[in-house]
VEXLO-914607 format. One record per residue (C-alpha): residue in one letter; x, y, z. Coordinates in Angstrom, 1 decimal. Example, Ala and Ser with C-alpha at 12.3 -4.5 7.8 and 13.67 -1.06 7.14 Angstrom:
// residues 2
+---------+--------+--------+--------+
: residuo :      u :      v :      w :
+---------+--------+--------+--------+
:       a :   12.3 :   -4.5 :    7.8 :
:       s :   13.7 :   -1.1 :    7.1 :
+---------+--------+--------+--------+
//
This chain:
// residues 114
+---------+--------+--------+--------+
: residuo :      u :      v :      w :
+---------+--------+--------+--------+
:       x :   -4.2 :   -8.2 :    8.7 :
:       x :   -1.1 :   -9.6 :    6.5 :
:       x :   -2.3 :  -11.6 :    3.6 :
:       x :   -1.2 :  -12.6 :    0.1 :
:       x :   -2.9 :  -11.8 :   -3.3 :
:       x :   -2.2 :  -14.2 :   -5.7 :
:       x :   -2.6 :  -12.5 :   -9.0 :
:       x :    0.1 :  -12.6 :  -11.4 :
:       x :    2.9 :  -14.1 :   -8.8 :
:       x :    2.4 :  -13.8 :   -5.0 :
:       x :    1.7 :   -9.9 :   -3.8 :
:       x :    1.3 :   -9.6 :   -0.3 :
:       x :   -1.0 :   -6.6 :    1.3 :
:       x :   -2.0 :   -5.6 :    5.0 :
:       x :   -4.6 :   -3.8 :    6.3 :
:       x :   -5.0 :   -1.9 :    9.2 :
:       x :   -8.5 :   -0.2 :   11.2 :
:       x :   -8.3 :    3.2 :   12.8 :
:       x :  -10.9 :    5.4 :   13.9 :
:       x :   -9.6 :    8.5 :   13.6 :
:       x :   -8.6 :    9.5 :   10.0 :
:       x :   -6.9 :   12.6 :   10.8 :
:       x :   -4.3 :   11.3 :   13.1 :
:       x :   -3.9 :    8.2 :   10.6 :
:       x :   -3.4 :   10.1 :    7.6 :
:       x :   -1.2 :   12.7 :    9.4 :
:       x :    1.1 :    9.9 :   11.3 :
:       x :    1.4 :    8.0 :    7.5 :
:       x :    2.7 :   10.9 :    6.3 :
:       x :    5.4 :   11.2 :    8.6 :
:       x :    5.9 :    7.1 :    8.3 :
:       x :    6.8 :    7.8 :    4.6 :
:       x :   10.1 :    8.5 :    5.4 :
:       x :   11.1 :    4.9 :    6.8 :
:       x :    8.1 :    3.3 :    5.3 :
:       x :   10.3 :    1.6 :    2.4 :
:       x :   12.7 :    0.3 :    5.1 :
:       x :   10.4 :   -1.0 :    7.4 :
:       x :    7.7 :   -2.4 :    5.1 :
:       x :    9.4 :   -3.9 :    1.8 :
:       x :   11.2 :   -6.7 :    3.1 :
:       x :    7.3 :   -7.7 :    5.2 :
:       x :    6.0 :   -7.5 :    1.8 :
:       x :    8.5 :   -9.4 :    0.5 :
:       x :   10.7 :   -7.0 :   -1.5 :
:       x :   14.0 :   -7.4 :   -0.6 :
:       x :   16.4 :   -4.3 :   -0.1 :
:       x :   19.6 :   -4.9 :   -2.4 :
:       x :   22.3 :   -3.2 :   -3.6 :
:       x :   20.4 :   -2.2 :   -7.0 :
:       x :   17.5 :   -0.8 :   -5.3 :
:       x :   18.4 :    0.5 :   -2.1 :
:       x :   17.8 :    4.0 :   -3.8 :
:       x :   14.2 :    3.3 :   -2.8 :
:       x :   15.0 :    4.2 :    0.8 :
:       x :   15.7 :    7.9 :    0.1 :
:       x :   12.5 :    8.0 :   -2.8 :
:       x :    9.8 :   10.5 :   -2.0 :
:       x :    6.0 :    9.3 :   -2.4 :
:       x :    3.8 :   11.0 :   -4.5 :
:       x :    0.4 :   11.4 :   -5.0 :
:       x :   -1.5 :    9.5 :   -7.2 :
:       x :   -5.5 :    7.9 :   -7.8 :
:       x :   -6.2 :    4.0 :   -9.0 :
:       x :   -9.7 :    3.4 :   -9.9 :
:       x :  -10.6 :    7.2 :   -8.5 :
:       x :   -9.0 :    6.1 :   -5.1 :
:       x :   -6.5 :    8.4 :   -3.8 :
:       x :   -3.3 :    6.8 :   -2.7 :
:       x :    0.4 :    7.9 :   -2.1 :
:       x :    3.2 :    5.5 :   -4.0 :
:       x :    6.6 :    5.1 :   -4.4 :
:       x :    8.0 :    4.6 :   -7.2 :
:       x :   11.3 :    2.9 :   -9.0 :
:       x :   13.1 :    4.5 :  -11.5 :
:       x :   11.4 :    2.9 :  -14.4 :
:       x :    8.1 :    4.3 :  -13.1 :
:       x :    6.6 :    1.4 :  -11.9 :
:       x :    4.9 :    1.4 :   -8.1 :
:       x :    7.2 :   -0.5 :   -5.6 :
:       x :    5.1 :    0.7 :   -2.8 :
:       x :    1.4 :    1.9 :   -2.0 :
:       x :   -1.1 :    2.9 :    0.6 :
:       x :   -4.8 :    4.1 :    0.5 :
:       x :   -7.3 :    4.7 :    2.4 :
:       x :  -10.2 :    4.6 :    0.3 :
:       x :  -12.9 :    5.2 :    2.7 :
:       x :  -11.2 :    6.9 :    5.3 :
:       x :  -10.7 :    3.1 :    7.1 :
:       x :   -9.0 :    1.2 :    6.4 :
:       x :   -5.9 :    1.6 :    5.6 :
:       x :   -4.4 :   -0.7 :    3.0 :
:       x :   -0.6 :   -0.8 :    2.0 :
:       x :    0.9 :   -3.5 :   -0.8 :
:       x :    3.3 :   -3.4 :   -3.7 :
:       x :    0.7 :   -3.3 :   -6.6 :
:       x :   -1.8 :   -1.6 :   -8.0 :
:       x :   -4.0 :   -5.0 :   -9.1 :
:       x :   -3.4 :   -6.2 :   -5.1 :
:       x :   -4.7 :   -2.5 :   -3.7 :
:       x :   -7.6 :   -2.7 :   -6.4 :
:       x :   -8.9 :   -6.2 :   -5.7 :
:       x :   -8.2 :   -5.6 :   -1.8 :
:       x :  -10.8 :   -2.6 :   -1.9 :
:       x :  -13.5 :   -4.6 :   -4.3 :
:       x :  -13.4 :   -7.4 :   -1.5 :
:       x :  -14.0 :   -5.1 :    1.4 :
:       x :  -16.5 :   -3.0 :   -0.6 :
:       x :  -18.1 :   -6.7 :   -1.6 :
:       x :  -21.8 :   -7.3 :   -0.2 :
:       x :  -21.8 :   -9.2 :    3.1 :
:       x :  -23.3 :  -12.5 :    2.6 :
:       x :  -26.3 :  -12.5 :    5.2 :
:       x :  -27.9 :  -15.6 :    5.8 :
+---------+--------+--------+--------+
//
């Protein structure tokens, strides 16, 4: 799923299922190293001359609300880029740490039954 979160500007986010977390985890890893390329300008983050030192960053670990997630930074420290997988699925990459944090309160939210 591709949708926006709009929370201080427009901050788009996708989400993706799997059902096996190993492989997931293990092939994200190895996406790291073109993830920048491939998924900045989908979430709308365009690749310019002043930040096209992004594309040789290295992700690091961090947590958000005691949710692990890898992010890349820019070089004044501020996430450009992050993915989670807070409950093993799904997997949920954006640009912000307020869009990954209200993305992960939705899908946690109580189903309304009726």
């Amino acid at each position: 799923m591709l949708g926006i979160h709009a929370f201080n500007g427009n901050r788009a986010f996708i989400i993706l299922k799997t059902d096996f977390y190993e492989n997931a985890f293990l092939g994200l890893l190895k996406w790291e190293n073109y993830m920048a390329e491939e998924m900045l300008p989908l979430l709308g983050v365009n690749i310019t001359s002043e930040n096209k030192y992004l594309l040789d960053e290295k992700f690091t670990d961090t947590t958000f609300k005691n949710r692990d997630a890898r992010v890349l930074y820019d070089n004044s420290g501020s996430p450009v880029l992050i993915y989670s997988m807070p409950q093993r699925d799904p997997i949920i990459i954006t640009t912000g740490e307020d869009t990954l944090n209200e993305v992960v309160e939705k899908l946690n939210a109580p189903k309304n039954m009726k």
